[in-house]
Structures are given as structure tokens and as C-alpha cells.
N, C-alpha and C positions, 0 to 999 in steps of 0.2 A: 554597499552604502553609497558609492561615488553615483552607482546608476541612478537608484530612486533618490537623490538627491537631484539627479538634472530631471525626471521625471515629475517632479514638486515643482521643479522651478517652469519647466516648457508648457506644464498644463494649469499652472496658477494656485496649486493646489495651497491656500493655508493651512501648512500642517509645519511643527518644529523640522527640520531638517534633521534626517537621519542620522543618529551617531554611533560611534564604538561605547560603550557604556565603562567607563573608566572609575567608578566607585568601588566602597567595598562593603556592600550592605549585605553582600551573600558571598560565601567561598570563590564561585566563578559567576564571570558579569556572563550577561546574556550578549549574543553577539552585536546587535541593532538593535538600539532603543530608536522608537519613534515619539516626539512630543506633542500636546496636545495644537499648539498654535507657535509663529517664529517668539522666540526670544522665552516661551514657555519652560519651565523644567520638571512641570508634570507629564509623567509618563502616559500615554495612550496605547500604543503596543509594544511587546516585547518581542522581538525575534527570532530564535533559537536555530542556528543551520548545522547539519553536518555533513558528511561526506554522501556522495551519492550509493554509498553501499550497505546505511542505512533505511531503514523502514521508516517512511514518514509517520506513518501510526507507531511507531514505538515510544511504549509509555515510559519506561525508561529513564531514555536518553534523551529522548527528544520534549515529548508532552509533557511531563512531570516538572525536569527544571525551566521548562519555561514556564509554564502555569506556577511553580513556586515565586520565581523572580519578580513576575507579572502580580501577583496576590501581594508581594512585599513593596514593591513600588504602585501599590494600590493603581494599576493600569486597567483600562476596563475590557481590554483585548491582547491575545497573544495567538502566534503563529510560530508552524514550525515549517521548517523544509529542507530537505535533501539537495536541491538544485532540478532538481527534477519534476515535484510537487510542493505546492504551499499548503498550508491547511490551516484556515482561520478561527480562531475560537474566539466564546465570550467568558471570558475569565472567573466570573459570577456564579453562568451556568453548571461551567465545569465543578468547582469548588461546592457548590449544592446539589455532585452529583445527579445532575438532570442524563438524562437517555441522550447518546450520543448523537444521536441527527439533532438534538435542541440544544447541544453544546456547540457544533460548526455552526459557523455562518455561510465559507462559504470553501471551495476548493477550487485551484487554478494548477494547469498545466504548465509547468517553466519549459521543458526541453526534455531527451533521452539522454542528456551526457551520460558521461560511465565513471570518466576519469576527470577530476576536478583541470587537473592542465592544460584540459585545452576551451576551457571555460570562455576565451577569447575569440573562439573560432566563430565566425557570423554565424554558422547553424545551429549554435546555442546561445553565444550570446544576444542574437538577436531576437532567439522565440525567449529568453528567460526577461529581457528588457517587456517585450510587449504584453505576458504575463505579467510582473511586476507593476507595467502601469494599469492594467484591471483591476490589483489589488489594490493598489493606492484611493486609486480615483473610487473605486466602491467602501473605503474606509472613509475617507474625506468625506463623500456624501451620505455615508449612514451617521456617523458622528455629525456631520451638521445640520440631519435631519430632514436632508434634501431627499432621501431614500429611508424607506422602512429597512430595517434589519431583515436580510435573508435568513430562511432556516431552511436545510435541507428534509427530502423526504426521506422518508425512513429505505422506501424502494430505490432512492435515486444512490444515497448513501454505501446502501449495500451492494450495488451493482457496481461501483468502484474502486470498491475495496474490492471486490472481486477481480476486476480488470488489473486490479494491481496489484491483487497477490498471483495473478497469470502472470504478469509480466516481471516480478519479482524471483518467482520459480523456474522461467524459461530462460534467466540469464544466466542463473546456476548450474541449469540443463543445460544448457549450448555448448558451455567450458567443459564439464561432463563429460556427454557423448559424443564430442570430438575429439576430445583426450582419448577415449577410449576405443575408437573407430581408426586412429592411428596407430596406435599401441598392441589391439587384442583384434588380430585378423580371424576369427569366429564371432568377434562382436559387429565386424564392420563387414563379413556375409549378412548376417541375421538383419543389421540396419539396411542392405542394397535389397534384401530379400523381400524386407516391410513396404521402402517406396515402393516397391512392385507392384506387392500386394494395393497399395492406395491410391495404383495408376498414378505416380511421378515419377519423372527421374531423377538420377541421383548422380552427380555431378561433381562431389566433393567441395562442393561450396558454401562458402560461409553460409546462403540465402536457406540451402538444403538444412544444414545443422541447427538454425535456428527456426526451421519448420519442424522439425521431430521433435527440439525444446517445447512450440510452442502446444505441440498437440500432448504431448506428455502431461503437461502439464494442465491442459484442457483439461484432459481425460481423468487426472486426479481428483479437480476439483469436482468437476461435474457427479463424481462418485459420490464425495462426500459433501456436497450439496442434495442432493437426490436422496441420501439416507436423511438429511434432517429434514428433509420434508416428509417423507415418508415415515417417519418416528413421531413428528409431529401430529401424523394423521392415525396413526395407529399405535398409541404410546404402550397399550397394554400390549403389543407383538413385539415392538424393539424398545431397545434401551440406550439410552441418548450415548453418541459417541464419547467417550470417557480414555483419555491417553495419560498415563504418569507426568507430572512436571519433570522427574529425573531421568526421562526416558532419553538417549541420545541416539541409538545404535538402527539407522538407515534400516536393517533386517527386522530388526524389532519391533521396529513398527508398522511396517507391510505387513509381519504374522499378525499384530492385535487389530489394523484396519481392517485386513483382509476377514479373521473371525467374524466382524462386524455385516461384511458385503458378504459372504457364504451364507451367513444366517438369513439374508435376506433372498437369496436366491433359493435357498431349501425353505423355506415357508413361505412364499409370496413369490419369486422366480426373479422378471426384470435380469433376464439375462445378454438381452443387448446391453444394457449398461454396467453388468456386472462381471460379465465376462471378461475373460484376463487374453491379452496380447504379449506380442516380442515388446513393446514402446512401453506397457506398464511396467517393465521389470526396472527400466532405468528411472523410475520414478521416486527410490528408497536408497540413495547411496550411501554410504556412512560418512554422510558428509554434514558436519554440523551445524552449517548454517540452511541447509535445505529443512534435515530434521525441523529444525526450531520453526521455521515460514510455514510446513506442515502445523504442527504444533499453535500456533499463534494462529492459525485459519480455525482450526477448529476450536480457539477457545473463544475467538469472534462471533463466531457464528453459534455460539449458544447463547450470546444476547440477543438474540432477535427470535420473534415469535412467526415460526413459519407457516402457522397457519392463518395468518396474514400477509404473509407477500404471496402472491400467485405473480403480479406485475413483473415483479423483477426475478421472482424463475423462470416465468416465463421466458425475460428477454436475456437473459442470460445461457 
């Protein structure tokens, strides 16, 4: 609050000065109300943050009670964020259910923190200040009509989500197979065996750990991106990825994907990309928060019609 408060002030912005929302017009206040103009006590955005080890797209926890708060204090914008990412909606859109790239306005990079405590440290808090004044100053100017409202593309939108359910996946990864390369000396041959295989070395270093996170995690997505393009183009040979909501157990879900990617490789092949490695095994822990990021990609990605992005498979 205290930053985008001197951010208002250093760039002129007329907008109410950010506050802690101290009413009681809903169970829990939102965390940053922003107002329309100084001395205004109409709301313009609502701000909803939580911890960085949530999912900024989490409907939940995150989208839901801000978009509620924001619809009761009749505000015409809300955002959520992690500290890591912002994500700006129009409260209107959202609520008339419009297609999610016509709900964002707009999306901003804050920082990689991890741990909210060290929030102070210049390598975050100084990329989450310069972020923060993006958002400010493109709220300020769409509200005062100095700027058109932004709408994201639908390619541009999904390659994001992408990036950042890799990056979301590789943090889990990391903790993972480093736990378990200390711990299970046949897991941590198998892991020196892989660099080999990939021409690196392997050095027991944080930088190493989170290179096998990050390819793990590549390698998952890219699987189950590639079957929905490929079910999209040939719906009568496969059947759209389909996973239990009560499914939790790390094995259990490698058996029903895998079903999925076998079928495609005995009817159609695609066995460069279906073919199974040492690095995909670590992919399926029975770890609950991995399960779910699986789970939540795939129920993502059956909003979008793939037989319109070629752009963003491609760059992906």
C-alpha cells in the first residue's frame, strides 16, 4: 500500500490513495482498495494478494473474492497477485462471463520472490515497485481515457499461463529431486547418468537441480499440449484429456496420462515426444500440490480451441 501510495504521488497520478479496506460489507475486506479520485470513496479497484505459493490464476482464493468484493463495491476493475504476478480484470467482463483473454486487461511481472520475508530485499522489492508503477499508471490512463483499454490475445494469454505453470511446476520439482538425490543414492546415479546423457555436468548445484526441474516439467507440459492439439485435429481418433476432480495420488495419474500418450503412439506414433525418459518419472510425485498444477493445466487448456492457436504452439 505504502509503495503505490508514493508511486501516486512521484508520477502525479489522480487516483484516491491506496488503502487497507476497513468495512464490513463482506466477511473479509479485500486487501487494497484503490479509489476513483483524492478524497473520492468510490471504489475503482479491488486488490486481493496472497502468499507467493499461490497460483495467481486461482479461482478460488484469489479471482473469486476479489471479483465478489469488487461487484459489491460496484468497482469497475480488480486484480489479484501473488507478489510475483498481477493480473488485471474488468469486473463487468468477468461477471458476464466473457472468454478469459476479454476478462484481463492486462498482466505484469512483479519479481521471483519465494518467501514473502524478504520482500525488502532491493531484488524484489525493487522489480515489484517498477511493476506496480506499470500498473498504476496504465489504470490511471485507461480510467481517464488517456488510453484505450487493453485486451490480451488469446495466443499471447495462453503462452503465459504456460510459462507459468512451467515455472510453477519447476519449483515443486527442484524441492523434489533434490530431496531425493540426497536421500536415494540410485535416484542420484540415475539423475548423474541423465546429465550425461544431455551433455552437462552435474555438480550438485542448486543451478543443476533446477535445470532437471525445469526440463521435467517442459517435457510434461509439452506432452499434454501436443495431445490437445492433436485431439483437436483428429477428435474422431482421440478423446479430449479427461482426469477425475478426486483424483490425488501422483501414480495415478501418470497410469490415466500415460493411457492417453500410449494410445497415441500405437495409432498415430509421435514417439519423440512420447517417449518416456529417467527425468519423466520424477514428474508424478504424490505430492499434492504438484497433482493439482497438473490437474488445473489440464482443465485450462480445455478452454481454448486448438485448432486456432498454431501461433502460440508454435512458440511455445
Amino acid at each position: 500500500m505504502h509503495w503505490m501510495r508514493e508511486i501516486i504521488d512521484k508520477k502525479s497520478l489522480l487516483l484516491g490513495p491506496p488503502d487497507i479496506e476497513t468495512t464490513t460489507m463482506d466477511r473479509k475486506s479485500p486487501d487494497i482498495v484503490i479509489y476513483e479520485r483524492p478524497g473520492s470513496q468510490k471504489a475503482l479497484c479491488v486488490i486481493e494478494l496472497k502468499l507467493p505459493y499461490f497460483d495467481v490464476f486461482n479461482e478460488g482464493e484469489l479471482k473469486e473474492p476479489a471479483r465478489r468484493k469488487a461487484t459489491n463495491r460496484k468497482a469497475k476493475y480488480f486484480a489479484v497477485s501473488n507478489f510475483q504476478k498481477l493480473i488485471w480484470y474488468n469486473t463487468e467482463r468477468v461477471n458476464s462471463s466473457q472468454p478469459e483473454e476479454e476478462q484481463i486487461h492486462d498482466k505484469y511481472i512483479l519479481s521471483e520472490i519465494e518467501d514473502i520475508n524478504f520482500i525488502e530485499e532491493p531484488k524484489y522489492k525493487n522489480n515489484i515497485i517498477v511493476g506496480l508503477e506499470h500498473f498504476l499508471t496504465d489504470l490511471y490512463e485507461v480510467y481517464t481515457g488517456k488510453k484505450i483499454e487493453p485486451k490480451l490475445a488469446i495466443d499471447e494469454l495462453l503462452i503465459f499461463r504456460l510459462h507459468e505453470k512451467i515455472d510453477r511446476l519447476s519449483s515443486h520439482y527442484k524441492k523434489i529431486i533434490e530431496d531425493r538425490a540426497h536421500k536415494d543414492p540410485m535416484f542420484s546415479f540415475k539423475l548423474q547418468k541423465w546429465f550425461i546423457e544431455q551433455n552437462w555436468s552435474f555438480s550438485w548445484q542448486e543451478e543443476d537441480f533446477l535445470k532437471a526441474a525445469h526440463q521435467t516439467a517442459y517435457l510434461l507440459i509439452n506432452k499434454i499440449l501436443f495431445y490437445n492439439l492433436l485431439q483437436a485435429k483428429r477428435p474422431s481418433q482421440l478423446d479430449p484429456l479427461n482426469i477425475p476432480d478426486d483424483l490425488s495420488k501422483g501414480g495415478m495419474l501418470q497410469y490415466q496420462l500415460q493411457s492417453y500418450f500410449d494410445y497415441v503412439l500405437k495409432k498415430i506414433d509421435y514417439e519423440t515426444i512420447y517417449s518416456t525418459d529417467f527425468i519423466d518419472q520424477t514428474a508424478f510425485p504424490d505430492n499434492k500440490e504438484v497433482v493439482e498444477e497438473i490437474k488445473e493445466l489440464i482443465r485450462v487448456l480445455k478452454r481454448y480451441d486448438f485448432s486456432r492457436l498454431g501461433y502460440a504452439i508454435n512458440h511455445c
